[in-house]
PDB file of N, CA, C and O in Angstrom:
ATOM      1  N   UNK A   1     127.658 208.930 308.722  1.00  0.00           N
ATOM      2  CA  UNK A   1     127.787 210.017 309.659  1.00  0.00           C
ATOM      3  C   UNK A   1     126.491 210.129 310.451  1.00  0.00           C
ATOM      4  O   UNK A   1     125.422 210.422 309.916  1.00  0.00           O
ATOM      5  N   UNK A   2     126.622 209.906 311.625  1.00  0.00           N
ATOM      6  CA  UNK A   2     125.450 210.469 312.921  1.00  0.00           C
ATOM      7  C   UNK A   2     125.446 211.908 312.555  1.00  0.00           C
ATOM      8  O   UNK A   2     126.460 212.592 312.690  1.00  0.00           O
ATOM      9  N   UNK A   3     124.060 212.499 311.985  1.00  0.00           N
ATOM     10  CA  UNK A   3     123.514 214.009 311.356  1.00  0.00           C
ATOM     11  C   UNK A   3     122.956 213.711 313.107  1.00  0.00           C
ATOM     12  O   UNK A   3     122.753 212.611 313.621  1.00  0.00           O
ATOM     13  N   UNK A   4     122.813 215.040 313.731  1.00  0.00           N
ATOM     14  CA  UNK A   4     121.935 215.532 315.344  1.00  0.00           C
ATOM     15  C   UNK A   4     121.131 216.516 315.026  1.00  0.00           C
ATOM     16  O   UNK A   4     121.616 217.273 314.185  1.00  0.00           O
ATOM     17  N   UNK A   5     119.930 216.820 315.440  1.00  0.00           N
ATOM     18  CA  UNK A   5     118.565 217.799 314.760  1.00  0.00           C
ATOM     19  C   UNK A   5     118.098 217.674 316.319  1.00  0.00           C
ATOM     20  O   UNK A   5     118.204 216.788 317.166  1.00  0.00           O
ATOM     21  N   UNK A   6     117.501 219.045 316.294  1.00  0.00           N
ATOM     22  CA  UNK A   6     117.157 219.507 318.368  1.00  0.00           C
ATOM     23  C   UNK A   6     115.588 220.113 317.696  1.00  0.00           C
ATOM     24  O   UNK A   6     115.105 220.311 316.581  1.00  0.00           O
ATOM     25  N   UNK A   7     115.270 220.220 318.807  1.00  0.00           N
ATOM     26  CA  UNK A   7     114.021 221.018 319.247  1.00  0.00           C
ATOM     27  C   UNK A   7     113.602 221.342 320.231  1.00  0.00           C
ATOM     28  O   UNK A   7     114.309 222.330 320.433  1.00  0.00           O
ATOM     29  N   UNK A   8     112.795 221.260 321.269  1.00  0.00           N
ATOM     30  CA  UNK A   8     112.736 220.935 322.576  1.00  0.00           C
ATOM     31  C   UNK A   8     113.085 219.707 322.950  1.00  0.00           C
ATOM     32  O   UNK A   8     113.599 219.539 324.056  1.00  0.00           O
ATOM     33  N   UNK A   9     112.893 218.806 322.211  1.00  0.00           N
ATOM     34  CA  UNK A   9     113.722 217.269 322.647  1.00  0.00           C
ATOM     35  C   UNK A   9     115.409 217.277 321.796  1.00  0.00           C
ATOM     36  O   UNK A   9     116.247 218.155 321.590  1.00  0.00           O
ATOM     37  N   UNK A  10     115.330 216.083 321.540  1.00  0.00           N
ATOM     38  CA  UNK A  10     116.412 216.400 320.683  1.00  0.00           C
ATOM     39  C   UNK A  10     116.590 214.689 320.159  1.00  0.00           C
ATOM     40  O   UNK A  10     116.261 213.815 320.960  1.00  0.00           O
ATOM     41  N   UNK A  11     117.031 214.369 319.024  1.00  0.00           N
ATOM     42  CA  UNK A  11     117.163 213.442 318.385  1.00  0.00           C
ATOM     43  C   UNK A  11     118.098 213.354 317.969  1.00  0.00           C
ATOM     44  O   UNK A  11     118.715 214.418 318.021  1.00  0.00           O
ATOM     45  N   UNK A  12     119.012 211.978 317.188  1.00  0.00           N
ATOM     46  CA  UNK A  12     120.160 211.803 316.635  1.00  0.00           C
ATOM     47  C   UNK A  12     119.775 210.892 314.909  1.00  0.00           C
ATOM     48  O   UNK A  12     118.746 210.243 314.718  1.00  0.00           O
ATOM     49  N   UNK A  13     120.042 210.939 314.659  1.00  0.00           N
ATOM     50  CA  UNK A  13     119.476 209.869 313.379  1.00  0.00           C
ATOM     51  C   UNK A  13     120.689 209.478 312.248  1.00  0.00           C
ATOM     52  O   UNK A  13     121.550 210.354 312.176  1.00  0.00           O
ATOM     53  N   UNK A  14     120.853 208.566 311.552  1.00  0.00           N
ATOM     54  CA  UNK A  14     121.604 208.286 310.638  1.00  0.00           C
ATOM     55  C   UNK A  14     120.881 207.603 309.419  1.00  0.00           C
ATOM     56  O   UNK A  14     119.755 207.117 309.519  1.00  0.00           O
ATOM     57  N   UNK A  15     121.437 207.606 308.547  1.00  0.00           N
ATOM     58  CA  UNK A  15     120.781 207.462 307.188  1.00  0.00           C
ATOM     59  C   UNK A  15     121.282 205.912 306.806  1.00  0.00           C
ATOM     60  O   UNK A  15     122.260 205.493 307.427  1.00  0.00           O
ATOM     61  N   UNK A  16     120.849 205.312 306.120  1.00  0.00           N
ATOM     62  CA  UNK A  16     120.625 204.182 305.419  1.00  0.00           C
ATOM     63  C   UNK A  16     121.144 204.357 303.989  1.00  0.00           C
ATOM     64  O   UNK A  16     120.342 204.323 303.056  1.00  0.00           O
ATOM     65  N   UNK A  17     122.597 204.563 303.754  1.00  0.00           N
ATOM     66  CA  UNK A  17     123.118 205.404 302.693  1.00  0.00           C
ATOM     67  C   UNK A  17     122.534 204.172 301.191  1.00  0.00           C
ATOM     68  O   UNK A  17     122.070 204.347 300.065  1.00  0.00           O
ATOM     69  N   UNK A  18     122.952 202.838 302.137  1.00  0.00           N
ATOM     70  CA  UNK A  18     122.966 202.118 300.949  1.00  0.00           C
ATOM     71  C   UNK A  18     122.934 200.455 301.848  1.00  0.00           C
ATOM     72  O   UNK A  18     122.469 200.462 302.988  1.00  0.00           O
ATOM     73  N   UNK A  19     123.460 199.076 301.232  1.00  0.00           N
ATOM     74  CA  UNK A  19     123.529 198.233 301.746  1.00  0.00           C
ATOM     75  C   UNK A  19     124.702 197.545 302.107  1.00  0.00           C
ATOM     76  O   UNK A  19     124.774 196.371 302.469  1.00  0.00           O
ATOM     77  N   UNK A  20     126.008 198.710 301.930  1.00  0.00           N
ATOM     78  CA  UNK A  20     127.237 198.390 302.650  1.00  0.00           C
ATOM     79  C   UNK A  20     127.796 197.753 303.717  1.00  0.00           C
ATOM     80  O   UNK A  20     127.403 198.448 304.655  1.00  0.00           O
ATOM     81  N   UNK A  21     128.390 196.972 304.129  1.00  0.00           N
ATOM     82  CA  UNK A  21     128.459 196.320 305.050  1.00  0.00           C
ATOM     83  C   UNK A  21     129.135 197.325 306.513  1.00  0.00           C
ATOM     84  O   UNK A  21     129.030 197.059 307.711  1.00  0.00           O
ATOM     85  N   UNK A  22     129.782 198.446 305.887  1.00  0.00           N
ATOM     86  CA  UNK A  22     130.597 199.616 306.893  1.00  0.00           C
ATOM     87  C   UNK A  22     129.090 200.509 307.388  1.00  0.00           C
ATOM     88  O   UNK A  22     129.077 200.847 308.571  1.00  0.00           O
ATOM     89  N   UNK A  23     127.622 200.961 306.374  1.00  0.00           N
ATOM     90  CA  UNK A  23     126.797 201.395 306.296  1.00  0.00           C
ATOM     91  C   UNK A  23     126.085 200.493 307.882  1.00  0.00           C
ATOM     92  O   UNK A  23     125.906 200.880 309.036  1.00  0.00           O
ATOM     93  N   UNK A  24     125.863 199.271 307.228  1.00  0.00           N
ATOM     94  CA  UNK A  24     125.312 198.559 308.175  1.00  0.00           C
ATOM     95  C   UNK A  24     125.649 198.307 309.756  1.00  0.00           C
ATOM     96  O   UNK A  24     124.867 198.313 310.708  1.00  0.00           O
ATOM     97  N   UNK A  25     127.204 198.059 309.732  1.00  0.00           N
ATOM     98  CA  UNK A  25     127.904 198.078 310.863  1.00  0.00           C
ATOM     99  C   UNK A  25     127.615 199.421 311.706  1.00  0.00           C
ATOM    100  O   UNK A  25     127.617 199.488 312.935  1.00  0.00           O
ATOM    101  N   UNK A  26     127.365 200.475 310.808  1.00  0.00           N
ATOM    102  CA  UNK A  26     127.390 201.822 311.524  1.00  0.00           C
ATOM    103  C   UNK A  26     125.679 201.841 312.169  1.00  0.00           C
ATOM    104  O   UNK A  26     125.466 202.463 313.210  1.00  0.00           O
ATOM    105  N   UNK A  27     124.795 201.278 311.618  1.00  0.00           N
ATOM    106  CA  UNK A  27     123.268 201.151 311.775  1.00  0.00           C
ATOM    107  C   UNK A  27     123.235 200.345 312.997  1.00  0.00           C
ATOM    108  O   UNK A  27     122.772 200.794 314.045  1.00  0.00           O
ATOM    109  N   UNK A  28     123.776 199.021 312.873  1.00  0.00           N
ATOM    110  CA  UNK A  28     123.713 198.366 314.211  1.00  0.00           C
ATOM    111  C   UNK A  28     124.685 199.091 315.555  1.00  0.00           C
ATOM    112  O   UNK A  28     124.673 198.852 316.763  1.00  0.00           O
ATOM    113  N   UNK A  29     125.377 199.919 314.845  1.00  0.00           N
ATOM    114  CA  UNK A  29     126.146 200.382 316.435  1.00  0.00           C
ATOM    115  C   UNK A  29     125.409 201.150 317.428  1.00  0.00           C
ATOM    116  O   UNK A  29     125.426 201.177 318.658  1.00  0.00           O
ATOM    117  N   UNK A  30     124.362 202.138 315.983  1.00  0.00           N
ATOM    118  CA  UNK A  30     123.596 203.314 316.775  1.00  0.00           C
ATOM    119  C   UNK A  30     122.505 202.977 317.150  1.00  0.00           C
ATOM    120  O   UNK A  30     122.070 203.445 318.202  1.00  0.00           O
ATOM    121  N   UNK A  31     121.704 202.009 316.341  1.00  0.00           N
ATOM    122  CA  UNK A  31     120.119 201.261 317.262  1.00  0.00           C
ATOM    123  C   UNK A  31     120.473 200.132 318.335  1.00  0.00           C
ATOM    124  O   UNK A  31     119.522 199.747 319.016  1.00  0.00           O
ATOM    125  N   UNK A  32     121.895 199.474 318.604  1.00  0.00           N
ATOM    126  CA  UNK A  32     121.997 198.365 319.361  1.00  0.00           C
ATOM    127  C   UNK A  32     121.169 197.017 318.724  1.00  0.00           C
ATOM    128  O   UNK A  32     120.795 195.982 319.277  1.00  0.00           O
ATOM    129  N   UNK A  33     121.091 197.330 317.791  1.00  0.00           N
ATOM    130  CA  UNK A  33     120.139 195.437 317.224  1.00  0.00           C
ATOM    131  C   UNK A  33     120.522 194.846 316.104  1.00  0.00           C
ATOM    132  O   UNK A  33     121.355 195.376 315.369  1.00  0.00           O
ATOM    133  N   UNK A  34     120.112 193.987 315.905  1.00  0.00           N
ATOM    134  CA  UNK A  34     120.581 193.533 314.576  1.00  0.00           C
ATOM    135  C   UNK A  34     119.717 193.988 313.370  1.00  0.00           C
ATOM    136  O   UNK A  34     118.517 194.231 313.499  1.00  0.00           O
ATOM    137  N   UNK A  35     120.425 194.099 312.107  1.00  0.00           N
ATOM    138  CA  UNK A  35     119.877 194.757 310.722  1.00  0.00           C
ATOM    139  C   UNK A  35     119.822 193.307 309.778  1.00  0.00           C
ATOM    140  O   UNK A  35     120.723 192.468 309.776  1.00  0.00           O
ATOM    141  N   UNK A  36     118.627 193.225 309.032  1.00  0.00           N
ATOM    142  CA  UNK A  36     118.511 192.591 307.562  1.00  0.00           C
ATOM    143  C   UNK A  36     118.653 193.501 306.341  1.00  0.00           C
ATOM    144  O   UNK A  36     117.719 194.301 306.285  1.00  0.00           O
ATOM    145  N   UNK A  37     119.380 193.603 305.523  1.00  0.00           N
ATOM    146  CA  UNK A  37     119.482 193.716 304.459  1.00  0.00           C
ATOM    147  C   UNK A  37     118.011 192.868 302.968  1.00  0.00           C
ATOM    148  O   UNK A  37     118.086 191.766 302.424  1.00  0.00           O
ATOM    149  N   UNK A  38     116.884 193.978 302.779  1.00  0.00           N
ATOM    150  CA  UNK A  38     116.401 193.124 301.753  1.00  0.00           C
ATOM    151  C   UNK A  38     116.915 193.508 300.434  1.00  0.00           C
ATOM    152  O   UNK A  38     117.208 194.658 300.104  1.00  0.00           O
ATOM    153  N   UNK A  39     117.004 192.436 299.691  1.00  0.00           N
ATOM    154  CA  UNK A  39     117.431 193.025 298.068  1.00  0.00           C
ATOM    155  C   UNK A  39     116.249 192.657 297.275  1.00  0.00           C
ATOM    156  O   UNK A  39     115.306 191.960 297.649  1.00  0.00           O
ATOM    157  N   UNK A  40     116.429 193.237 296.084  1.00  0.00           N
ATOM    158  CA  UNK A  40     115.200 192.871 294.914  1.00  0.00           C
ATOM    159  C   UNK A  40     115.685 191.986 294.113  1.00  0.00           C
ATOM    160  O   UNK A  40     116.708 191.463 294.555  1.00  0.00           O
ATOM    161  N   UNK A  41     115.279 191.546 292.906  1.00  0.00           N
ATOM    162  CA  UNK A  41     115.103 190.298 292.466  1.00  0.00           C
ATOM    163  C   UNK A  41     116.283 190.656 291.454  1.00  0.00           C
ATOM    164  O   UNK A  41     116.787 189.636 290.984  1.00  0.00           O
ATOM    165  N   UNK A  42     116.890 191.926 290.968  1.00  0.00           N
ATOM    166  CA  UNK A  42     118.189 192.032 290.366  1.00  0.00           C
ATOM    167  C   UNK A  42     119.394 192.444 291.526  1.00  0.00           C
ATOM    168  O   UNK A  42     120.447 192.996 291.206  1.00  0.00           O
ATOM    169  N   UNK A  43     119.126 192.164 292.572  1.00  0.00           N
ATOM    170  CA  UNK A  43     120.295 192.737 293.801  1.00  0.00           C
ATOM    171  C   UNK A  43     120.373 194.512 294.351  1.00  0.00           C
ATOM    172  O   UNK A  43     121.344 194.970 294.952  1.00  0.00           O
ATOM    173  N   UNK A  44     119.524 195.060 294.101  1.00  0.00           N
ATOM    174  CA  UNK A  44     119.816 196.151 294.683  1.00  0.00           C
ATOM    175  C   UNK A  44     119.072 195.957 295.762  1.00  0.00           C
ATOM    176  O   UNK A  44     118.204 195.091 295.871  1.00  0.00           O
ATOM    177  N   UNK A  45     119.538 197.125 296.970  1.00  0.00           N
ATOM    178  CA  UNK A  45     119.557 197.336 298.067  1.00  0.00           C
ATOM    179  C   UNK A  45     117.940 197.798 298.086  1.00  0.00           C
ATOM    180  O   UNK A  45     117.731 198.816 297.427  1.00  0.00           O
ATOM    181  N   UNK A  46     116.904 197.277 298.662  1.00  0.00           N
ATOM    182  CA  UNK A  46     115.743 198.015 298.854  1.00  0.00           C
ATOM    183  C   UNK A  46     115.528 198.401 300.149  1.00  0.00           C
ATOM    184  O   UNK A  46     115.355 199.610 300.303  1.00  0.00           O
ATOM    185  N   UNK A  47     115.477 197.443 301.491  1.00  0.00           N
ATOM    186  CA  UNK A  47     115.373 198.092 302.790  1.00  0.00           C
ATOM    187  C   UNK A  47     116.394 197.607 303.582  1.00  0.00           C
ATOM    188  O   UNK A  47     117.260 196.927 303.031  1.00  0.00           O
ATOM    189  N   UNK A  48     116.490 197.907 305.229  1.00  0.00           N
ATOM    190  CA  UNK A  48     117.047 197.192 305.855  1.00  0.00           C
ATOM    191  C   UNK A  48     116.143 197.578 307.091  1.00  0.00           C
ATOM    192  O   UNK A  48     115.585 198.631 307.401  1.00  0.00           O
ATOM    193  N   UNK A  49     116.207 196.381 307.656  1.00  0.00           N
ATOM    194  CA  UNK A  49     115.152 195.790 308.749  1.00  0.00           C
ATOM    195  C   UNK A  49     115.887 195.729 309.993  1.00  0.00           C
ATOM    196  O   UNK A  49     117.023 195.291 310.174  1.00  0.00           O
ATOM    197  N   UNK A  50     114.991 196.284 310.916  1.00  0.00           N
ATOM    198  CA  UNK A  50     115.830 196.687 312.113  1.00  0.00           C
ATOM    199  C   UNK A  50     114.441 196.078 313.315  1.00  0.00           C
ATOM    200  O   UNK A  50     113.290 196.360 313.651  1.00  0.00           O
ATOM    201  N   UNK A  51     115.939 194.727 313.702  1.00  0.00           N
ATOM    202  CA  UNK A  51     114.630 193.994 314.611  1.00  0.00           C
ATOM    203  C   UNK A  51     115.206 194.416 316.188  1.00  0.00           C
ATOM    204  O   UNK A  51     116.382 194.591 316.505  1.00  0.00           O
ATOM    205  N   UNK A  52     114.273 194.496 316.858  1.00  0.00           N
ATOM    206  CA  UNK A  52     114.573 195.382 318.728  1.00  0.00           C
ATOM    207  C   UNK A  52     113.411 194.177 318.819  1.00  0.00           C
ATOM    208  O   UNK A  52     112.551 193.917 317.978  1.00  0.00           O
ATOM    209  N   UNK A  53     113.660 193.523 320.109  1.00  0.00           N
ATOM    210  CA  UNK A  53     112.484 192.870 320.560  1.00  0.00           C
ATOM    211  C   UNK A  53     111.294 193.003 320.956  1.00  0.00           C
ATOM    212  O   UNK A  53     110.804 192.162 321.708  1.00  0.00           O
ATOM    213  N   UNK A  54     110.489 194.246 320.465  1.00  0.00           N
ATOM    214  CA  UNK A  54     109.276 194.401 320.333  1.00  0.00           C
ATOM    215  C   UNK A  54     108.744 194.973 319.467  1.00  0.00           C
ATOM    216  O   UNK A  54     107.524 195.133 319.517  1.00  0.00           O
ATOM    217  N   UNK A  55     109.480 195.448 318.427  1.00  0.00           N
ATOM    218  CA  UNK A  55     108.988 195.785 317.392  1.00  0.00           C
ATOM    219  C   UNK A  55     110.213 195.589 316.119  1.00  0.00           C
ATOM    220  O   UNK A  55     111.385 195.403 316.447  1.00  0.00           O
ATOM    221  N   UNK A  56     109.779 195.655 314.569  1.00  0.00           N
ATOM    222  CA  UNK A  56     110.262 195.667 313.649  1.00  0.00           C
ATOM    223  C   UNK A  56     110.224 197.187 312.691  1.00  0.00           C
ATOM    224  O   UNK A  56     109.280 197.724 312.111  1.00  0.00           O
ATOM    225  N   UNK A  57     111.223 197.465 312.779  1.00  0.00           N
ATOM    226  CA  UNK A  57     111.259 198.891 311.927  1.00  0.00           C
ATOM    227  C   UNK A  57     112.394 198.715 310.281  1.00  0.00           C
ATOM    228  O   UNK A  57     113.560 198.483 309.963  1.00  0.00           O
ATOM    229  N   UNK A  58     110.898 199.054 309.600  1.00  0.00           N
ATOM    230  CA  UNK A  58     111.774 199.091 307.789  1.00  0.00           C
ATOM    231  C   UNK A  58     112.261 200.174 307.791  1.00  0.00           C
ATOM    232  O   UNK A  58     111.710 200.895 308.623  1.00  0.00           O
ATOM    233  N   UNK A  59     113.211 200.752 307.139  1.00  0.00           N
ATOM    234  CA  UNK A  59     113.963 201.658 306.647  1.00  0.00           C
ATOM    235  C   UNK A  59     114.437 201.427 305.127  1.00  0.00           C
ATOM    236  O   UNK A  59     115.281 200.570 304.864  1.00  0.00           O
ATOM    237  N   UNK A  60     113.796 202.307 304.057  1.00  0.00           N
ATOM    238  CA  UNK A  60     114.351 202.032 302.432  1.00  0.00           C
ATOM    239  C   UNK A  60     115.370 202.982 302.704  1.00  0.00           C
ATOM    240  O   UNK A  60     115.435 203.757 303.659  1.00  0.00           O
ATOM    241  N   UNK A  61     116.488 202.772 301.360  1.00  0.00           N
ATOM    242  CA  UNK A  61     117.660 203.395 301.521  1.00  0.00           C
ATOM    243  C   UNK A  61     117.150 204.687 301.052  1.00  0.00           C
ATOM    244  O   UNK A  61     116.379 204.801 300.099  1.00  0.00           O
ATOM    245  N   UNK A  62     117.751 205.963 301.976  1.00  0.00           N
ATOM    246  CA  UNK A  62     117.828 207.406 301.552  1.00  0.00           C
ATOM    247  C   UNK A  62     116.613 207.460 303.116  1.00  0.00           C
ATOM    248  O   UNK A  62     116.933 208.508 303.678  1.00  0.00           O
ATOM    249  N   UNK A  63     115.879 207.037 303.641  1.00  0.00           N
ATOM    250  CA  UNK A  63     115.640 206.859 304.658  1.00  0.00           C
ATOM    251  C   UNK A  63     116.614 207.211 305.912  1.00  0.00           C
ATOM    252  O   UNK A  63     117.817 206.959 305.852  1.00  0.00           O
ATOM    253  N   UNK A  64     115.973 207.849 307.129  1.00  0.00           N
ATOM    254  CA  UNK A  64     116.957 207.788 308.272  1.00  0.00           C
ATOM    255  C   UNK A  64     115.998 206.908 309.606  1.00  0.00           C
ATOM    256  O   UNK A  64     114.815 206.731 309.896  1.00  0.00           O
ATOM    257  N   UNK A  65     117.107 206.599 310.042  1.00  0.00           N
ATOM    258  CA  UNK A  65     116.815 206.017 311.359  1.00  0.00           C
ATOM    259  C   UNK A  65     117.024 207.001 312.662  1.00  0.00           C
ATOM    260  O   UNK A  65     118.160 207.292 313.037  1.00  0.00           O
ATOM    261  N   UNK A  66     115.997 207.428 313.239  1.00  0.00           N
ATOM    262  CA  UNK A  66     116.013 208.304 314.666  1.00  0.00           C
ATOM    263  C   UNK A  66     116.173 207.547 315.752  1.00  0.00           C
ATOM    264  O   UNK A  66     115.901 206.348 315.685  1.00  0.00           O
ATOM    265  N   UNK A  67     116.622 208.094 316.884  1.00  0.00           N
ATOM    266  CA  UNK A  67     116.833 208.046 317.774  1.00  0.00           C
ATOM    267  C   UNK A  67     116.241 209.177 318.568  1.00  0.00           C
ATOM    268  O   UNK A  67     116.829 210.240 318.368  1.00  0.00           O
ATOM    269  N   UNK A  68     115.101 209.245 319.530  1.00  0.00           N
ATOM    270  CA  UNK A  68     114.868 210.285 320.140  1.00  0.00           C
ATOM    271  C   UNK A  68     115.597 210.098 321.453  1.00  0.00           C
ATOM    272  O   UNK A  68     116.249 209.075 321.662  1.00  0.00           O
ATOM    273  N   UNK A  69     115.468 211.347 322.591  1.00  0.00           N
ATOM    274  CA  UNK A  69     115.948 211.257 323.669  1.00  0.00           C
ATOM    275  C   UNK A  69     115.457 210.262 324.769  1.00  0.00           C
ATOM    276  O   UNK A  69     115.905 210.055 325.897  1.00  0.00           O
ATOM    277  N   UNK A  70     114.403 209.709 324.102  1.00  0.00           N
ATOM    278  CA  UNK A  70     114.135 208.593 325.590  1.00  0.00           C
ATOM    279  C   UNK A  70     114.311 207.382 324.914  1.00  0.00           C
ATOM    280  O   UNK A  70     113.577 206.538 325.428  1.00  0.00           O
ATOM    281  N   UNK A  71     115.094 206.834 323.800  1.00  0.00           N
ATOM    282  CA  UNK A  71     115.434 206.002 323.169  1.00  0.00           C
ATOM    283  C   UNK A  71     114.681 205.467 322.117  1.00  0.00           C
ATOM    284  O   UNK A  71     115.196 204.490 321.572  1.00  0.00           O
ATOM    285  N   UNK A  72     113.552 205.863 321.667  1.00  0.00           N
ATOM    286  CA  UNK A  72     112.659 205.050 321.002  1.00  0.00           C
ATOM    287  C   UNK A  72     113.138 205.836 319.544  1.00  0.00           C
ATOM    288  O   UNK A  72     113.621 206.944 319.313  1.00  0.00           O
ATOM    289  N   UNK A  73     112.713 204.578 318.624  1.00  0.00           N
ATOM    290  CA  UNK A  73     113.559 204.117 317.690  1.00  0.00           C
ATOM    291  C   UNK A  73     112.531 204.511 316.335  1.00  0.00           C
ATOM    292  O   UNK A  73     111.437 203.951 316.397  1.00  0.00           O
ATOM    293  N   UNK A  74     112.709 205.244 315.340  1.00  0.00           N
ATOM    294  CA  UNK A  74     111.394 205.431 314.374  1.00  0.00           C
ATOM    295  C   UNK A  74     112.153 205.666 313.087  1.00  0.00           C
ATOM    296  O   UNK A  74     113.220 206.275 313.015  1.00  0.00           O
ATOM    297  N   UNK A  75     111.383 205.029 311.909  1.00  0.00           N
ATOM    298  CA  UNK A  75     112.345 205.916 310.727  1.00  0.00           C
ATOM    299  C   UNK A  75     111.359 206.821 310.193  1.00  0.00           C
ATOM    300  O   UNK A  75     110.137 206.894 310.324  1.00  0.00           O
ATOM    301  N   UNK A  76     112.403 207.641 309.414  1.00  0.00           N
ATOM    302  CA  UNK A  76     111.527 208.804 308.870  1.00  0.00           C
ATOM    303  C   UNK A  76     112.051 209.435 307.942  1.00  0.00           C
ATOM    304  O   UNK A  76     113.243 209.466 308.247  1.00  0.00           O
ATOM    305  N   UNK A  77     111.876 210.135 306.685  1.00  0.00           N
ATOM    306  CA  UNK A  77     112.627 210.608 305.855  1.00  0.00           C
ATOM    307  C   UNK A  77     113.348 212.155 306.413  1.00  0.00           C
ATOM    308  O   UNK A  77     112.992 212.673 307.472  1.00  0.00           O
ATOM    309  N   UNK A  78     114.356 212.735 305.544  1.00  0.00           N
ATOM    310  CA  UNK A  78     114.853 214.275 306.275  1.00  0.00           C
ATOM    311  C   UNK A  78     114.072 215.036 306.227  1.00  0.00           C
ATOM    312  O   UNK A  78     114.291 215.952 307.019  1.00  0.00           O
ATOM    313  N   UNK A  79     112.656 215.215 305.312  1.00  0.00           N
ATOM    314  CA  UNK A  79     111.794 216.707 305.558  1.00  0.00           C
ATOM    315  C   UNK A  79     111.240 216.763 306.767  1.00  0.00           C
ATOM    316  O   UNK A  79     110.961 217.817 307.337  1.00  0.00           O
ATOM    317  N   UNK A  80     111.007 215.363 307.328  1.00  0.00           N
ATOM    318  CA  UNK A  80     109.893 215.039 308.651  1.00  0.00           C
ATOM    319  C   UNK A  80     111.199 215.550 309.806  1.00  0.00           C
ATOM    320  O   UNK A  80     110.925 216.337 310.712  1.00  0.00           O
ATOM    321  N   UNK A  81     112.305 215.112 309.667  1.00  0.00           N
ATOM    322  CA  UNK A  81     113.144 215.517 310.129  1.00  0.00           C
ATOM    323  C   UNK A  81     113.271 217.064 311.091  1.00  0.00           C
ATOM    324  O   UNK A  81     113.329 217.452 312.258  1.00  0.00           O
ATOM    325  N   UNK A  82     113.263 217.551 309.760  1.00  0.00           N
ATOM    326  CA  UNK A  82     113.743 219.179 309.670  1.00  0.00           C
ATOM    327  C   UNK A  82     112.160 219.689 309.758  1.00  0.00           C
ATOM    328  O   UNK A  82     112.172 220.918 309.833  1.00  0.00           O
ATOM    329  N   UNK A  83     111.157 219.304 309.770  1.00  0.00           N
ATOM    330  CA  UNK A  83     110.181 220.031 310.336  1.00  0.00           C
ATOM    331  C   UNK A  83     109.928 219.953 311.769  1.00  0.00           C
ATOM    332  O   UNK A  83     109.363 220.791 312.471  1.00  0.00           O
ATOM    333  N   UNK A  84     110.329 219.045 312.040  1.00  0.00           N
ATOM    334  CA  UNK A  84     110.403 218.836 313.602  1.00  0.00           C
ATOM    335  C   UNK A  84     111.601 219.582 314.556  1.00  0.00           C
ATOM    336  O   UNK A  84     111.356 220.308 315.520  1.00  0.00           O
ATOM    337  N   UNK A  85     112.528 219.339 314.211  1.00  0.00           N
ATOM    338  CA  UNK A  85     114.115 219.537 314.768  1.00  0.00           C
ATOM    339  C   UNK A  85     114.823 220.499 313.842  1.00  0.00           C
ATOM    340  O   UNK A  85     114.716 220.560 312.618  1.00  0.00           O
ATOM    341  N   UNK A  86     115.509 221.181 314.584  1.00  0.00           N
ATOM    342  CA  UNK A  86     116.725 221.898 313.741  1.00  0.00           C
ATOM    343  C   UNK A  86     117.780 221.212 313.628  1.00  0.00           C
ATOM    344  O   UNK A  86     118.168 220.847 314.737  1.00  0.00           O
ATOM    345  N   UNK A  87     118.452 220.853 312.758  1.00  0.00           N
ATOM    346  CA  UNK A  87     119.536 220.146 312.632  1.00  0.00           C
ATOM    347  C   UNK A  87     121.149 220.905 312.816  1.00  0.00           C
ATOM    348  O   UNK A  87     121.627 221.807 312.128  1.00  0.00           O
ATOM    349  N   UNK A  88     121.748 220.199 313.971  1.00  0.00           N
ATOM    350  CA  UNK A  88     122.425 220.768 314.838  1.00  0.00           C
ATOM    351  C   UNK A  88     123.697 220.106 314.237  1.00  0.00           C
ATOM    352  O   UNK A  88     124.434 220.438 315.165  1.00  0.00           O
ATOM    353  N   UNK A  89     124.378 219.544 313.546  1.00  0.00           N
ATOM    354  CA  UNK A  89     125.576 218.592 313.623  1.00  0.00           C
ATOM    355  C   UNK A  89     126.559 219.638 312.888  1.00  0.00           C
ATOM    356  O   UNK A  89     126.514 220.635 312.168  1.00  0.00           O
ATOM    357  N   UNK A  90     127.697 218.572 313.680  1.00  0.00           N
ATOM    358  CA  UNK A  90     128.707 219.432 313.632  1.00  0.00           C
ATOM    359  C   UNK A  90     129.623 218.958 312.214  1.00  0.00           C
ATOM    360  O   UNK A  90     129.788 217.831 311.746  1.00  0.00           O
ATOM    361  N   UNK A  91     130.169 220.383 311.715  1.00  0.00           N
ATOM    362  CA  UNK A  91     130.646 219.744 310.297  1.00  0.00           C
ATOM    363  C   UNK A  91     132.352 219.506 310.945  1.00  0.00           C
ATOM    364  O   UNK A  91     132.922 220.423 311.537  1.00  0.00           O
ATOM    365  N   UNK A  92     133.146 217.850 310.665  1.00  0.00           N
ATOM    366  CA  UNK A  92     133.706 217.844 310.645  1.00  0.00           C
ATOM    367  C   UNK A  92     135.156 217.673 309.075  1.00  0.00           C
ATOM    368  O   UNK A  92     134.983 217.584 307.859  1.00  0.00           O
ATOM    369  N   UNK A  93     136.315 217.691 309.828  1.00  0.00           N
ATOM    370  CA  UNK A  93     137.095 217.820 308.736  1.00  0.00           C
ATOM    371  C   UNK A  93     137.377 216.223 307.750  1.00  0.00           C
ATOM    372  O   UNK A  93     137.680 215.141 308.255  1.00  0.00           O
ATOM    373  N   UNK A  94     137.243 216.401 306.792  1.00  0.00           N
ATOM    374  CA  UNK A  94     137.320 215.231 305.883  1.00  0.00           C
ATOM    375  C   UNK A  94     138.771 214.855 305.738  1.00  0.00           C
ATOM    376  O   UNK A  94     139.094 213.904 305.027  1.00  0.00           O
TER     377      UNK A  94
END
């Protein structure tokens, strides 16, 4: 789920639930780039790597990926989040 958090700017961000392939698909739709998946040496999910052609951004899972309003791309956990932005999203029906 795309969570939306405002302030005077306003941002969109989604979380890095896990290393799902529906998770991932949803990561590359909202940054436009391609994602790596790293695992650890027993297979769990540790980051996923988000390459844009000028920079490389890690994201560990429970991590979100932002989106601010002039497009630039940062991760950050939810407290950094919510100290910045009010989180605006809309609850839909399950």
């Amino acid at each position: 789920m795309i969570r939306m958090f405002r302030s005077r700017d306003s941002a969109e961000a989604i979380e890095l639930v896990d290393g799902e392939m529906a998770t991932i698909k949803r990561v590359i739709k909202f940054t436009g780039y391609p994602v790596t998946v790293n695992y650890d040496v027993e297979g769990n999910v540790m980051a996923g790597i988000i390459k844009s052609p000028n920079e490389m951004l890690v994201a560990k899972v429970g991590q979100f990926i932002c989106k601010e309003s002039n497009g630039k791309l940062s991760v950050c956990d939810y407290e950094k989040l919510i100290e910045r932005y009010e989180e605006i999203t809309e609850k839909t029906a399950s």
